[in-house]
C-alpha positions in Angstrom: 0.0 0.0 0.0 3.0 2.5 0.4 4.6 1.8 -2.3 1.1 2.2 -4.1 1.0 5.6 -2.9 4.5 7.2 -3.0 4.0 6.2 -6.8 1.3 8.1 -7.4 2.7 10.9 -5.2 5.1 10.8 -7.9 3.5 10.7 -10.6 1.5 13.6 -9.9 4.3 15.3 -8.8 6.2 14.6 -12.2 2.7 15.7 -14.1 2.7 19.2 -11.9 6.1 19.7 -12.7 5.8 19.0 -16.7 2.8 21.0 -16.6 4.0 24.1 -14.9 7.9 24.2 -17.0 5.7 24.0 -20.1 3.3 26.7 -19.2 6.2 29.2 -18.3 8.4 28.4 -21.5 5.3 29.2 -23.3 4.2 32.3 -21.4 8.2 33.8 -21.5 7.3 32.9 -25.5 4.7 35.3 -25.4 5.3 37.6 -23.0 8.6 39.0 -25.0 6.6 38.8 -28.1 6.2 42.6 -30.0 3.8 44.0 -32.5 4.7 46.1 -35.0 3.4 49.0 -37.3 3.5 48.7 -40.9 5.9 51.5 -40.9 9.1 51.1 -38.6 11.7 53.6 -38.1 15.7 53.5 -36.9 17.2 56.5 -35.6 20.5 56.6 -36.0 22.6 58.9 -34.0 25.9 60.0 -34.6 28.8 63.5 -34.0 27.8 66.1 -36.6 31.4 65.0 -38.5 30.9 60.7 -38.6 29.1 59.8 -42.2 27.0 56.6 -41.8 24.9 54.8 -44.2 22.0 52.1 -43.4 21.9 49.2 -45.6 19.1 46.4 -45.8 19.1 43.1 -46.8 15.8 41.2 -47.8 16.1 37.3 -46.9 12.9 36.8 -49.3 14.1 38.6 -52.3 18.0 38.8 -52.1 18.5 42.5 -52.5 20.7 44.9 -50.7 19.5 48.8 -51.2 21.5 51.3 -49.2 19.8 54.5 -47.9 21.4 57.9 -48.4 24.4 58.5 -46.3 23.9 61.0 -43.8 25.8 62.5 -40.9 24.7 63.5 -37.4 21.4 62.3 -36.4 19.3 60.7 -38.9 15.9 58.6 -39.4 15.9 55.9 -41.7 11.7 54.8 -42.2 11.6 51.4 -44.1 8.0 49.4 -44.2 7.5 46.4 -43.0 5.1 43.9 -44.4 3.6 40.6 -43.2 6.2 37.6 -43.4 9.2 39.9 -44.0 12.8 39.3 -42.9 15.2 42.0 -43.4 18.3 42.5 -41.9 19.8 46.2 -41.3 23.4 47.2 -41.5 25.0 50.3 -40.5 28.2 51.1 -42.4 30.7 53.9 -40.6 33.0 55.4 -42.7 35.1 56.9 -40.7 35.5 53.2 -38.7 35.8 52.2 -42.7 33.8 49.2 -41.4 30.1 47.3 -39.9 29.3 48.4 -36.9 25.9 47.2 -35.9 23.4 44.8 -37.3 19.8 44.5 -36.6 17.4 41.3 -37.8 13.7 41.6 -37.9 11.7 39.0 -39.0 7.7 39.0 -38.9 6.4 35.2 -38.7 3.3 33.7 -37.0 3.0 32.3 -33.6 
């Protein structure tokens, strides 16, 4: 009769304990979740001297348009439509190199 019990002690245990790691790993999923607009928009700031250019890549089509190189502090406004994936690049010249990267990807839960 013990052993009877301490095995469904366990068992329910093991079932409360599944239940609870899967409903957190799927609330965290959630809860860090974001909406966006149809129109997003970066600001980029930089000194009044450092050129900078955004660049964006499109996972779905392959292309790779640059904006207009600016200097100082800038907005680049790009649209963002259902199932994109785009990844943004921000070229320094005066580093002569990437310096930041930035993915977004829009996908259904």
């Amino acid at each position: 009769m013990l052993k009877r019990f301490s095995r469904r002690a366990m068992r329910s245990f093991a079932v409360a304990c599944l239940t609870l790691a899967v409903g957190l790993s799927v609330g965290a999923e959630f809860a860090n979740s974001a909406v966006f607009a149809l129109t997003q928009y970066f600001v980029v700031s930089g000194s009044a001297s450092n050129l900078s250019v955004v660049c964006v890549y499109n996972f779905s089509t392959g292309t790779f348009p640059c904006y207009s190189a600016s200097t100082g502090t800038y907005y680049v406004t790009y649209q963002l439509p259902f199932g994109a994936w785009y990844a943004h690049f921000l070229y320094d010249y005066a580093q002569a190199r990437w310096v930041e990267q930035v993915t977004v990807r829009d996908f259904q839960l």
